[in-house]
N, CA and C atoms of all chains as a GROMACS GRO file, in nm:
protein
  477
    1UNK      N    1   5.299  -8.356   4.610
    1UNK     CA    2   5.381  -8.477   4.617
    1UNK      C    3   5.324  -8.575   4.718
    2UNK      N    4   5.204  -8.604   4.725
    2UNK     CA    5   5.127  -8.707   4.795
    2UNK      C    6   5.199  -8.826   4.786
    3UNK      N    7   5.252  -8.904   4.638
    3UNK     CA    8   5.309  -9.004   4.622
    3UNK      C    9   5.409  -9.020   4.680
    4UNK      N   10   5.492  -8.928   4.713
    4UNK     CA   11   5.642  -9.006   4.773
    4UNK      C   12   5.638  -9.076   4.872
    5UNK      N   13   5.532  -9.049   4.940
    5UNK     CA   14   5.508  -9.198   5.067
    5UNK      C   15   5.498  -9.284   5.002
    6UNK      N   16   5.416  -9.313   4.915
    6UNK     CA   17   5.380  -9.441   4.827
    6UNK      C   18   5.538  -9.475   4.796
    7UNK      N   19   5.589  -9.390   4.708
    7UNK     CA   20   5.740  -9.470   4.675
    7UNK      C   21   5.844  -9.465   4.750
    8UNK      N   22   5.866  -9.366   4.876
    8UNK     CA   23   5.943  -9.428   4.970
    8UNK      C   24   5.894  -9.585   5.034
    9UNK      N   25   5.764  -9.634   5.093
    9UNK     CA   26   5.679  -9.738   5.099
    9UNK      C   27   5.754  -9.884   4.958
   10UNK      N   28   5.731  -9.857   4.888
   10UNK     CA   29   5.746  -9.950   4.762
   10UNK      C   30   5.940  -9.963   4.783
   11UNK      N   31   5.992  -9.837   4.809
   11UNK     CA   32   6.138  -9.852   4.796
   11UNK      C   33   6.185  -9.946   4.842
   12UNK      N   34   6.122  -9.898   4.998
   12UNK     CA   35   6.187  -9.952   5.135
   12UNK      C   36   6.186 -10.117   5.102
   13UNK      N   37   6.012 -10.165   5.033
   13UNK     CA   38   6.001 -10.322   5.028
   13UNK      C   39   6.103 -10.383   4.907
   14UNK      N   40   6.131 -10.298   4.806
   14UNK     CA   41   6.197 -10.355   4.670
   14UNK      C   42   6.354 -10.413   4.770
   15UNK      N   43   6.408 -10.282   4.861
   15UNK     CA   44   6.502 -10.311   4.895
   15UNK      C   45   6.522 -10.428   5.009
   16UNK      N   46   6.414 -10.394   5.068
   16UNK     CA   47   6.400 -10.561   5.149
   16UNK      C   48   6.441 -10.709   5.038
   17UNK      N   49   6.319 -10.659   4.939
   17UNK     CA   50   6.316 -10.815   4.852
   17UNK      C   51   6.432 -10.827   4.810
   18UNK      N   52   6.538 -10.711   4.768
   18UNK     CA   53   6.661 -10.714   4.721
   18UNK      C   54   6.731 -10.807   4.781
   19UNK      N   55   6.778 -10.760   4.933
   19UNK     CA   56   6.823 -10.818   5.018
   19UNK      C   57   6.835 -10.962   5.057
   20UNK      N   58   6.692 -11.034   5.051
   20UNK     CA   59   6.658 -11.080   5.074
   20UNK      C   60   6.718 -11.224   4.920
   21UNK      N   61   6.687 -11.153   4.833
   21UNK     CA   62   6.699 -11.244   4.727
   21UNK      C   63   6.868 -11.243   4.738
   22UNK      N   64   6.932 -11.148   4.772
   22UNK     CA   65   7.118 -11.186   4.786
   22UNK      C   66   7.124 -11.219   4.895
   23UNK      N   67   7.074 -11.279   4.950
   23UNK     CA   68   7.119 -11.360   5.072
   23UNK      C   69   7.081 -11.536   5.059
   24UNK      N   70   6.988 -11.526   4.989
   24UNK     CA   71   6.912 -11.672   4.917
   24UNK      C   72   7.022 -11.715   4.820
   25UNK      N   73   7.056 -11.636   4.716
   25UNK     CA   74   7.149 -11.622   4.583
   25UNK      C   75   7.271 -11.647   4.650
   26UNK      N   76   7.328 -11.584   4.764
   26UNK     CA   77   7.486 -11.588   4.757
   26UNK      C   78   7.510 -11.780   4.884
   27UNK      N   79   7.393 -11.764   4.947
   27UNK     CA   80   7.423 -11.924   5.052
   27UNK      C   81   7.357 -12.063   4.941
   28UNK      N   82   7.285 -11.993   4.857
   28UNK     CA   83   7.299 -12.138   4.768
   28UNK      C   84   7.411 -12.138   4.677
   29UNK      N   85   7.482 -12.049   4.620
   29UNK     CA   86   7.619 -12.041   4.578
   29UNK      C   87   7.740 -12.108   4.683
   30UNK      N   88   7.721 -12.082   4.770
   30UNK     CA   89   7.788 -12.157   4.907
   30UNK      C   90   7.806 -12.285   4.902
   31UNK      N   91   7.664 -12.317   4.925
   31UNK     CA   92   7.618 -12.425   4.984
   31UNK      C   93   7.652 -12.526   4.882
   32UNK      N   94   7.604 -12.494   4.752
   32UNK     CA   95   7.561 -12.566   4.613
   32UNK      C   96   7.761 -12.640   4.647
   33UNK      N   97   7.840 -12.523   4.644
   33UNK     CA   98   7.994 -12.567   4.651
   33UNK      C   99   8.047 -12.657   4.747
   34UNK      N  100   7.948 -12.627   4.876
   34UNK     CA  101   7.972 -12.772   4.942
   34UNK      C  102   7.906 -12.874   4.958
   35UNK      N  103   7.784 -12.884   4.956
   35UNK     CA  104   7.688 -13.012   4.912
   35UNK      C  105   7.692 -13.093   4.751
   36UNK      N  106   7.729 -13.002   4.683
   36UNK     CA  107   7.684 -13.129   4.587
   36UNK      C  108   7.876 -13.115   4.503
   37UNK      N  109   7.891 -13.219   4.524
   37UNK     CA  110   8.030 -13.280   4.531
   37UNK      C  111   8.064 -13.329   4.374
   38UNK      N  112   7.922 -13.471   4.358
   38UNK     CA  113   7.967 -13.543   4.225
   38UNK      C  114   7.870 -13.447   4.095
   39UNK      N  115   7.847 -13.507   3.987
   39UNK     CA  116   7.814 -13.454   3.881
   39UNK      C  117   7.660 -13.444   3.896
   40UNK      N  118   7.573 -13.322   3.923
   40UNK     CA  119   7.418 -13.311   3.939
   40UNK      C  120   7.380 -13.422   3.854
   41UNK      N  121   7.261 -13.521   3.919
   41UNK     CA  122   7.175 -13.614   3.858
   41UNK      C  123   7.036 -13.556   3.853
   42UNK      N  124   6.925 -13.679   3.845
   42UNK     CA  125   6.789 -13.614   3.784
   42UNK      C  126   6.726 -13.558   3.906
   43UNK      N  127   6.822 -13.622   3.998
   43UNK     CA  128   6.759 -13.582   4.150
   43UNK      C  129   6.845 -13.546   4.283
   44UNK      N  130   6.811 -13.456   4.361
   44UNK     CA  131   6.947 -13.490   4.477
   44UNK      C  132   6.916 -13.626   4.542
   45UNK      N  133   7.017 -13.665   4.594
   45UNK     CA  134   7.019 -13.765   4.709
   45UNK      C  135   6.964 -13.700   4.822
   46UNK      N  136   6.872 -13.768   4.928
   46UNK     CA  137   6.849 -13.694   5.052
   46UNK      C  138   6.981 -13.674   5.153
   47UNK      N  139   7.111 -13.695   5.092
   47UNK     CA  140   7.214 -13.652   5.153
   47UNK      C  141   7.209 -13.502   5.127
   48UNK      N  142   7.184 -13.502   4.999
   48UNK     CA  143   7.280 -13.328   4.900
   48UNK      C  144   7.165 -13.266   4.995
   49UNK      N  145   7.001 -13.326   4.975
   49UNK     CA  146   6.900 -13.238   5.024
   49UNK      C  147   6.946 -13.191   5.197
   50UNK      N  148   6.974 -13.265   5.197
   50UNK     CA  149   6.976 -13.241   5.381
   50UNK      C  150   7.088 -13.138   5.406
   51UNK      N  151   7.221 -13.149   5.329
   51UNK     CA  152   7.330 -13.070   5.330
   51UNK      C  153   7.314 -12.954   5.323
   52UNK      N  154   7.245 -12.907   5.197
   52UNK     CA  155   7.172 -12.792   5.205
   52UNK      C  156   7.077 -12.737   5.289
   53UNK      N  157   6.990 -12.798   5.286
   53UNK     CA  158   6.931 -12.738   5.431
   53UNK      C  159   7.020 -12.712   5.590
   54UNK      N  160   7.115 -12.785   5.625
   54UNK     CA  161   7.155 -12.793   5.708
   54UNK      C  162   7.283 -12.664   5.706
   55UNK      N  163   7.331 -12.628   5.533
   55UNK     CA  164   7.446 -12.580   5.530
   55UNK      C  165   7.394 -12.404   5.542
   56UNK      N  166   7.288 -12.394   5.519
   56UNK     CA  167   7.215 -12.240   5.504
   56UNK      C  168   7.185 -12.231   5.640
   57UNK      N  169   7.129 -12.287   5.718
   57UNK     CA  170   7.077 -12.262   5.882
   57UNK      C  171   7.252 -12.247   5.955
   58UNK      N  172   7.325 -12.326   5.927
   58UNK     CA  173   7.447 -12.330   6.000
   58UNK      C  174   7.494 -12.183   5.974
   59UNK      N  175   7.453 -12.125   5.823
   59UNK     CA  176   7.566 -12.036   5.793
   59UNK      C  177   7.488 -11.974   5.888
   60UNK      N  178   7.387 -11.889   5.862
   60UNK     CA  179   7.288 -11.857   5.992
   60UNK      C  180   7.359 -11.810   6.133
   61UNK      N  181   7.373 -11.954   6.182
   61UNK     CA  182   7.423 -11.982   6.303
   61UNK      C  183   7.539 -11.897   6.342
   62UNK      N  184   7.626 -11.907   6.222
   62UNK     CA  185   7.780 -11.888   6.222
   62UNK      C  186   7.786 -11.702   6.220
   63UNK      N  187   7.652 -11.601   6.128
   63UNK     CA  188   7.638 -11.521   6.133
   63UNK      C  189   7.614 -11.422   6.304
   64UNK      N  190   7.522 -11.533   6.385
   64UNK     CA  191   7.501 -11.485   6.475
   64UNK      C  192   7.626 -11.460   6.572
   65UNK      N  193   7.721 -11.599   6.578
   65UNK     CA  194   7.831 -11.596   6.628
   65UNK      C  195   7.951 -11.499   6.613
   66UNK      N  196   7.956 -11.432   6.519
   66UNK     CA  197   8.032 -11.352   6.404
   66UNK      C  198   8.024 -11.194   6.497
   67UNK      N  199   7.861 -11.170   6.502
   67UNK     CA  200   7.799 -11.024   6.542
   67UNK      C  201   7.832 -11.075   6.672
   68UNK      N  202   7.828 -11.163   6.747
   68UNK     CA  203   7.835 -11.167   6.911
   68UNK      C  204   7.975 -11.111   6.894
   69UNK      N  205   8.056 -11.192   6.872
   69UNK     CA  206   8.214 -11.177   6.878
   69UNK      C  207   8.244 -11.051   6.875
   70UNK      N  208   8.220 -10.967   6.777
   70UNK     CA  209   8.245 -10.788   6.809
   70UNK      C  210   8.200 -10.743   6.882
   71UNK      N  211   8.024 -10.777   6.893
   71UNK     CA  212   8.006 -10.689   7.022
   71UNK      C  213   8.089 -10.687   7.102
   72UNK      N  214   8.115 -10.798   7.148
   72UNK     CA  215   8.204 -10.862   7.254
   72UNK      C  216   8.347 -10.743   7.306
   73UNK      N  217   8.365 -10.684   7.221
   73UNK     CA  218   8.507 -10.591   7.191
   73UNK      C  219   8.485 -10.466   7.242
   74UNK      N  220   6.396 -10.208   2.345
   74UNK     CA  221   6.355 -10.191   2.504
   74UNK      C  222   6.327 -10.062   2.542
   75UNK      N  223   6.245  -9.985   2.483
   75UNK     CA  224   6.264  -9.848   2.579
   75UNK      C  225   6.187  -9.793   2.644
   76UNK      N  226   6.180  -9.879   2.772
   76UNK     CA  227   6.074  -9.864   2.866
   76UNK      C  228   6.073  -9.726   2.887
   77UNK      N  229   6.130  -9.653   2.926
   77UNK     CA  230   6.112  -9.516   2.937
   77UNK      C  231   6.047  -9.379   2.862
   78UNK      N  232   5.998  -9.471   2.738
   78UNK     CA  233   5.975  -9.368   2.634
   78UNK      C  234   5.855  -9.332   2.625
   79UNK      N  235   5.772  -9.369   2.756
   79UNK     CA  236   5.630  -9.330   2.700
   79UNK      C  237   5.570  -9.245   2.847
   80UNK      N  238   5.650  -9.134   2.883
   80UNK     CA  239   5.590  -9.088   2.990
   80UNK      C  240   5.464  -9.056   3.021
   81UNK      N  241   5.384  -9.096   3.157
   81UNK     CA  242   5.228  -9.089   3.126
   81UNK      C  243   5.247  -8.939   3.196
   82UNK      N  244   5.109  -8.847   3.101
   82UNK     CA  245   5.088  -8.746   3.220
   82UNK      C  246   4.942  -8.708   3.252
   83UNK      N  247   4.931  -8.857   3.286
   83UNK     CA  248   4.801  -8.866   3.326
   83UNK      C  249   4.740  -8.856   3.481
   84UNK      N  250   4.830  -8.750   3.525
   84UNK     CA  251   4.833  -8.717   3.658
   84UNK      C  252   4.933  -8.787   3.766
   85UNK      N  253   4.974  -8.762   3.891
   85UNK     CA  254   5.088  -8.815   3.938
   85UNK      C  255   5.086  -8.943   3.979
   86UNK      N  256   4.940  -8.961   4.052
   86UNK     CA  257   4.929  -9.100   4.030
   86UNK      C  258   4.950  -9.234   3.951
   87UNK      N  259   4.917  -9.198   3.830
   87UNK     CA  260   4.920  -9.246   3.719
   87UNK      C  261   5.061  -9.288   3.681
   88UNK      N  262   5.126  -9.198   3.736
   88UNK     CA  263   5.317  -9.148   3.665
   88UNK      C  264   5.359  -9.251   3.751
   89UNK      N  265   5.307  -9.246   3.921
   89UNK     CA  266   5.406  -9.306   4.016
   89UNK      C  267   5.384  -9.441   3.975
   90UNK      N  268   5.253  -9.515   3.957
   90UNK     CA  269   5.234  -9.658   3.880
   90UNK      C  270   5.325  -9.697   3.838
   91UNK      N  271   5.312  -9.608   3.728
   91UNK     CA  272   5.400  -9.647   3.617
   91UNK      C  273   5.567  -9.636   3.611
   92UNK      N  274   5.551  -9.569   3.720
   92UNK     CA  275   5.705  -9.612   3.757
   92UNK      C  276   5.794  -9.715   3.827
   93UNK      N  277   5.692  -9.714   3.936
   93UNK     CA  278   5.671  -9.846   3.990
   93UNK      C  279   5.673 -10.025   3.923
   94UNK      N  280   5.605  -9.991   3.804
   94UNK     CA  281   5.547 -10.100   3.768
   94UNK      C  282   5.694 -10.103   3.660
   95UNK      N  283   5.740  -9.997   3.615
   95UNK     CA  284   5.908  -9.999   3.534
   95UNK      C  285   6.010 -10.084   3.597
   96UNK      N  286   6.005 -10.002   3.732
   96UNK     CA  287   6.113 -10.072   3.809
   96UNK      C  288   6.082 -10.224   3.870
   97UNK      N  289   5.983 -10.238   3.906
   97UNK     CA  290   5.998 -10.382   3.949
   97UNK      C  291   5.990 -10.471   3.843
   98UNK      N  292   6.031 -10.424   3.701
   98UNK     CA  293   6.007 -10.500   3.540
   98UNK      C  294   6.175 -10.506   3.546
   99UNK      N  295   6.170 -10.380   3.575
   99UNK     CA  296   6.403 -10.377   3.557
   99UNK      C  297   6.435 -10.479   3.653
  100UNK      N  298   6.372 -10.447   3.790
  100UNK     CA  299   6.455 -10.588   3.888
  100UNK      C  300   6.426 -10.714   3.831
  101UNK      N  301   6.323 -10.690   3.831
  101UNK     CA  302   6.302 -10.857   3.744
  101UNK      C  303   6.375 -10.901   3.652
  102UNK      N  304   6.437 -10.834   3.585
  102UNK     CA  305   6.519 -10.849   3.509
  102UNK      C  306   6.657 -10.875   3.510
  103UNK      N  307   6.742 -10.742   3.632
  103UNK     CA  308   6.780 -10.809   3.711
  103UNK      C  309   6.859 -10.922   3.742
  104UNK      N  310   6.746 -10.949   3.863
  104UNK     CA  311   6.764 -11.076   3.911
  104UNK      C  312   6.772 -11.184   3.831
  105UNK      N  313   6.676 -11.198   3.760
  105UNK     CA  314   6.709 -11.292   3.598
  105UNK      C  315   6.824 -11.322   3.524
  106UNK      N  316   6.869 -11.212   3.532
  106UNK     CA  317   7.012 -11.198   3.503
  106UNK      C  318   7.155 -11.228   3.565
  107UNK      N  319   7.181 -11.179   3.664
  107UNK     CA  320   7.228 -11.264   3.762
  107UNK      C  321   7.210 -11.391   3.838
  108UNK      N  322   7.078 -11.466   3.817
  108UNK     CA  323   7.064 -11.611   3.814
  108UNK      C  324   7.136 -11.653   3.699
  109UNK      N  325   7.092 -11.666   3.614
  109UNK     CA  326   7.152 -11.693   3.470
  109UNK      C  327   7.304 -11.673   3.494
  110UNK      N  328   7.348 -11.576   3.519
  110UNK     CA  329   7.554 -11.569   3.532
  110UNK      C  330   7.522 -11.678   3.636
  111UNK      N  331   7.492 -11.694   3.739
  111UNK     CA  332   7.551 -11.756   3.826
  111UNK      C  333   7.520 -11.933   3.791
  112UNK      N  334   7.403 -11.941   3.769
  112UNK     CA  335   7.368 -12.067   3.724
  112UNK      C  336   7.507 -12.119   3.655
  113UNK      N  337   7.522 -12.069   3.472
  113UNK     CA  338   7.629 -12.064   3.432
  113UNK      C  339   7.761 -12.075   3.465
  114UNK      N  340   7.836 -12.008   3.567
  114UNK     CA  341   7.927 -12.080   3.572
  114UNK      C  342   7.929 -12.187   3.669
  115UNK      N  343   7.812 -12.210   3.766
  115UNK     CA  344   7.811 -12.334   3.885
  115UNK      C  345   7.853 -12.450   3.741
  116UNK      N  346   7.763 -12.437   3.653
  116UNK     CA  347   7.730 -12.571   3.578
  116UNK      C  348   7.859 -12.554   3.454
  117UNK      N  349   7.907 -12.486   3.444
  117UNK     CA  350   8.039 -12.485   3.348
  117UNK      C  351   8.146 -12.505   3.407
  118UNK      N  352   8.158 -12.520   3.581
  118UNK     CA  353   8.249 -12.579   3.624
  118UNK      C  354   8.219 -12.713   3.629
  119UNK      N  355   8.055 -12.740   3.650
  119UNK     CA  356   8.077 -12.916   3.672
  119UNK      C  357   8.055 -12.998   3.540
  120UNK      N  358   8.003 -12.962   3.469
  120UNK     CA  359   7.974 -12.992   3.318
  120UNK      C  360   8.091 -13.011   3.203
  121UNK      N  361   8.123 -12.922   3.207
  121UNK     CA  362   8.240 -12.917   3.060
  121UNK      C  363   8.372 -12.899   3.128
  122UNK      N  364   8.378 -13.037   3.161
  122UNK     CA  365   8.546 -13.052   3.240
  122UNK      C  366   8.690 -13.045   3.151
  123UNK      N  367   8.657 -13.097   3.011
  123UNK     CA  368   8.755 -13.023   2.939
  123UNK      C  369   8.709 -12.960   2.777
  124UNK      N  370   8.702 -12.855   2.788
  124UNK     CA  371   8.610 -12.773   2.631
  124UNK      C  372   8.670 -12.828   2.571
  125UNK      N  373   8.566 -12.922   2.471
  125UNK     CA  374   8.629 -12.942   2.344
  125UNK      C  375   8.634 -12.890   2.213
  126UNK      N  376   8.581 -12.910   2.138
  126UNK     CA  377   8.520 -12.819   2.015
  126UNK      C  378   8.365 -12.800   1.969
  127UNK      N  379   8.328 -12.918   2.088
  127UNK     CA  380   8.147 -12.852   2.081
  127UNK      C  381   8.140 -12.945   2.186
  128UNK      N  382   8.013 -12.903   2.310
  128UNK     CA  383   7.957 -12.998   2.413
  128UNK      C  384   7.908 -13.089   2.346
  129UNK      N  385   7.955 -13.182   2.423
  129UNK     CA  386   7.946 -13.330   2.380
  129UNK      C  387   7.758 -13.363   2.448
  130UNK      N  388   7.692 -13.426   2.415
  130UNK     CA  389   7.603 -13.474   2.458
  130UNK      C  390   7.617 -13.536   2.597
  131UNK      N  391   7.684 -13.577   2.681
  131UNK     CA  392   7.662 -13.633   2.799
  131UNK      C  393   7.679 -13.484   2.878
  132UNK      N  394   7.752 -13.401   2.827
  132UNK     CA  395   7.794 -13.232   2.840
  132UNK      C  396   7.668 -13.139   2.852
  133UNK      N  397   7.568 -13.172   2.740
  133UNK     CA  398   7.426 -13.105   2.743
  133UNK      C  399   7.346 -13.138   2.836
  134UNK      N  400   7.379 -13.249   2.867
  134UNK     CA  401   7.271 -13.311   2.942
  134UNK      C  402   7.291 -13.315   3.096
  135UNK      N  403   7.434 -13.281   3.105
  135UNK     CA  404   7.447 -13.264   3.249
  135UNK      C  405   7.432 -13.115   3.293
  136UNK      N  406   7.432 -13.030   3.185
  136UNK     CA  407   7.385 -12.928   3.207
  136UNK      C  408   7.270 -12.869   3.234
  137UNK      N  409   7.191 -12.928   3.173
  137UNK     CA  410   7.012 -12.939   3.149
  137UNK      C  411   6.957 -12.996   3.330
  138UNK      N  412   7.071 -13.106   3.361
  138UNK     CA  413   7.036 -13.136   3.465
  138UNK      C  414   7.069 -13.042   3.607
  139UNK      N  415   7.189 -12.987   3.552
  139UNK     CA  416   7.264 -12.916   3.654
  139UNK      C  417   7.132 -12.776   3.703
  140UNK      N  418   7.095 -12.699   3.587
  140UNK     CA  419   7.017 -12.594   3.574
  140UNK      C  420   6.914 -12.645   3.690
  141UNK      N  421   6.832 -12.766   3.653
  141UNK     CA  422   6.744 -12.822   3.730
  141UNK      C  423   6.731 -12.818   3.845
  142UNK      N  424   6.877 -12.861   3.909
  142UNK     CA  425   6.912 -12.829   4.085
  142UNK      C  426   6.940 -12.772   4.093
  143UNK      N  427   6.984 -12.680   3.992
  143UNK     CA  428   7.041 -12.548   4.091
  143UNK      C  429   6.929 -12.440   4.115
  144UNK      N  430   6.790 -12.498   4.091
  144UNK     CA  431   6.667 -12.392   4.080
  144UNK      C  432   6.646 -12.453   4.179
  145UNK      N  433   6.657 -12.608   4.200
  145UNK     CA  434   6.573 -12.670   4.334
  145UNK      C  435   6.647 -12.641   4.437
  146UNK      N  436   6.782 -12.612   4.472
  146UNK     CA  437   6.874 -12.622   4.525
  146UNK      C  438   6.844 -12.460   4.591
  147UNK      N  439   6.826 -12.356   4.498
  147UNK     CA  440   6.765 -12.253   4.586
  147UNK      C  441   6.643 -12.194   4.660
  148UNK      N  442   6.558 -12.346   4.536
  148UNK     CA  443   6.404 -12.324   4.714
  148UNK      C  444   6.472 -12.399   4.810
  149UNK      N  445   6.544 -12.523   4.865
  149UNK     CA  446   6.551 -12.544   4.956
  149UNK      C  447   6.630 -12.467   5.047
  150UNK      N  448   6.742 -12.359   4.970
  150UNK     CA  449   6.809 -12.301   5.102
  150UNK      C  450   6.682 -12.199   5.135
  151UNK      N  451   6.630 -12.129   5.052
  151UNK     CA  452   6.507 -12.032   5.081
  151UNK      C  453   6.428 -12.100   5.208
  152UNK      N  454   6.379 -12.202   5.167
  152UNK     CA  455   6.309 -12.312   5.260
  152UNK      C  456   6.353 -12.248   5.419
  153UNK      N  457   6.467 -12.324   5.386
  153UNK     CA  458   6.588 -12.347   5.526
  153UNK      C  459   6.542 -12.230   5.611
  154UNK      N  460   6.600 -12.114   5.493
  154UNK     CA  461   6.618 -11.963   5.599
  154UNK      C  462   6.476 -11.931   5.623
  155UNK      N  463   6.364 -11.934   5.586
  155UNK     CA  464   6.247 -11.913   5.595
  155UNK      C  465   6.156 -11.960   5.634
  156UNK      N  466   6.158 -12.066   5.649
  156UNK     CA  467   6.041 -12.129   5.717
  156UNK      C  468   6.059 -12.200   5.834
  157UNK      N  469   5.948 -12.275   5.900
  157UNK     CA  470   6.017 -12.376   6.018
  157UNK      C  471   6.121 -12.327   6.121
  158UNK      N  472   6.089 -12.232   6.160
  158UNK     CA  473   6.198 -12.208   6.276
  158UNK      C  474   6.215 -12.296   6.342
  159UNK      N  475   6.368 -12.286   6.351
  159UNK     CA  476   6.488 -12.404   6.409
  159UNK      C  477   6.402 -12.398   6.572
   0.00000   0.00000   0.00000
């Protein structure tokens, strides 16, 4: 069983990318609900653009604040 | 679809590949899949504000558009969380 390093190795990264892609997937689901307001056009406004960017780093922010707070307890 | 039906036993190496190369075909899939639900209803809430008996053309088209940002809409949060540290 030489391989099971190999696929513990491969697991560990699938489950990273997993992760990684539901955390992308669930703050543009977020975000999408609070930035873009009127009916999608051919383009965002550099409002919607900025919202989004600004609304994913905040959540971010708000995560870190979240984990302080229990420690805190 | 029956990825599973062709076990190699062309040694273990060979097997783990190919298992490998199964599963990251299933996530892909996946994920594909759950974009698609989610896409869907973002744009069936903003699109077809009242169903009628077939999408109306301004209906298709805001959909077509909606799909559009909502692909661009998730490189930029990707962007956000990933790159450029704040």
């Amino acid at each position: 069983m030489e391989n099971s390093a190999e696929m513990q190795r491969f697991i560990e990264q699938e489950q990273q990318k997993a992760m990684v892609s539901e955390m992308v997937g669930k703050l543009t689901s977020v975000c999408w609900d609070k930035c873009i307001t009127s009916t999608p056009g051919s383009k965002f406004s550099s409002g919607e653009t900025t919202c989004l960017t600004n609304c994913a780093q905040r959540f971010l922010d708000m995560s870190v604040i979240i984990a302080k707070r229990f420690e805190m307890q | 679809m029956d990825s599973f039906s062709s076990p190699s036993s062309a040694g273990s190496t060979a097997s783990t590949e190919h298992l490998m190369e199964q599963i990251k075909a299933q996530l892909a899939q996946a994920y594909a899949q759950e974009f698609l639900e989610t896409v869907g209803n973002k744009c069936f809430a903003k699109c077809v504000t009242k169903a009628g008996t077939s999408l109306s053309g301004s209906e298709s088209s805001c959909i077509s558009r909606c799909v559009d940002r909502y692909i661009e809409a998730t490189g930029i949060v990707s962007r956000a969380l990933f790159s450029s540290q704040r």
